[in-house]
C-alpha positions in Angstrom: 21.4 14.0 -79.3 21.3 17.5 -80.6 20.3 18.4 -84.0 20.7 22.4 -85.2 18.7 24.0 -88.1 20.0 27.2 -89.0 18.4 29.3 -91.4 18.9 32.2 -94.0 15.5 34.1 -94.4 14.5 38.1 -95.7 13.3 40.2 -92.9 10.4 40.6 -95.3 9.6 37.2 -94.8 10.6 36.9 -91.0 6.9 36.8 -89.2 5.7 34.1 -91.8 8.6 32.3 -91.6 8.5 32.2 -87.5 5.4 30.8 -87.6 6.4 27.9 -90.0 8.7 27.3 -87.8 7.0 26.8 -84.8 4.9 24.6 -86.5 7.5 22.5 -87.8 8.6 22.7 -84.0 5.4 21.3 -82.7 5.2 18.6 -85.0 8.4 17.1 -84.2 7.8 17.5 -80.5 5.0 14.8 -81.0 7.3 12.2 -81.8 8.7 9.8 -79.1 12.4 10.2 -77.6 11.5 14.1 -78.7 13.0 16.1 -74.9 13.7 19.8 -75.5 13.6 22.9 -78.5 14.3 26.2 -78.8 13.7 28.7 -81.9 16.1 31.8 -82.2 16.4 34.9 -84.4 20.1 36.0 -84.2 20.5 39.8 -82.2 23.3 40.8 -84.6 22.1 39.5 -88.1 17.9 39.2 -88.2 17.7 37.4 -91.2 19.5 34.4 -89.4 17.1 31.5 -87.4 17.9 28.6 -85.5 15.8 25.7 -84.6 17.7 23.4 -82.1 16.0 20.3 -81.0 17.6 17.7 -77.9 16.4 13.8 -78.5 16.8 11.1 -76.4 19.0 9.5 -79.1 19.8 9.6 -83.3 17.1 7.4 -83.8 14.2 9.2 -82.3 15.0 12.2 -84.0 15.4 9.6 -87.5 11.8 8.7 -86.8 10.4 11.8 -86.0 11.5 13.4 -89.4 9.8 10.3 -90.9 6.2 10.7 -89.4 3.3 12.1 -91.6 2.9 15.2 -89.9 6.8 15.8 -90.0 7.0 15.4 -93.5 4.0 17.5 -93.6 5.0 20.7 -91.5 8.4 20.1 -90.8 10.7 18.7 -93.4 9.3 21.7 -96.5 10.8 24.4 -93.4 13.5 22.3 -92.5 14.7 22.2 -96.6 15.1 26.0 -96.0 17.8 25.2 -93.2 21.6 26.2 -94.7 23.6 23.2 -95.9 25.4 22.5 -92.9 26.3 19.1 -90.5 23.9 20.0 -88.0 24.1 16.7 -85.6 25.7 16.5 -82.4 26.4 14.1 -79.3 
């Protein structure tokens, strides 16, 4: 299972931002059935961020978003994402 953040931030607020999001990053990647993640910051349009993450299945990554530390560090970054489906098989 996939699941895609993508995110609209200033470049003022880009190194701040980067490091919210690899926290939010670590803390997910404690969770069980947690595999792979990347973080991006698109080459044609700065102000645009990814945060892709690869589970073992939708349940995992349910769980994940669930724990203390998630909801913590990773769901107030993850609020920023742009309203978009971001699951995929």
């Amino acid at each position: 299972m996939l699941a895609i953040a993508r995110f609209s931030i200033a470049l003022s607020q880009a190194k701040d931002f980067r490091t919210d999001l690899e926290a939010a990053r670590d803390a997910l990647a404690e969770a069980p059935g947690f595999i792979d993640a990347q973080i991006g910051q698109n080459l044609d349009d700065q102000t645009l961020w990814v945060l892709s993450t690869q589970w073992e299945n939708i349940g995992s990554y349910r769980r994940a978003l669930s724990a203390m530390r998630s909801k913590l560090e990773a769901i107030p970054v993850l609020a920023l994402a742009i309203d978009e489906p971001g699951a995929y098989e």
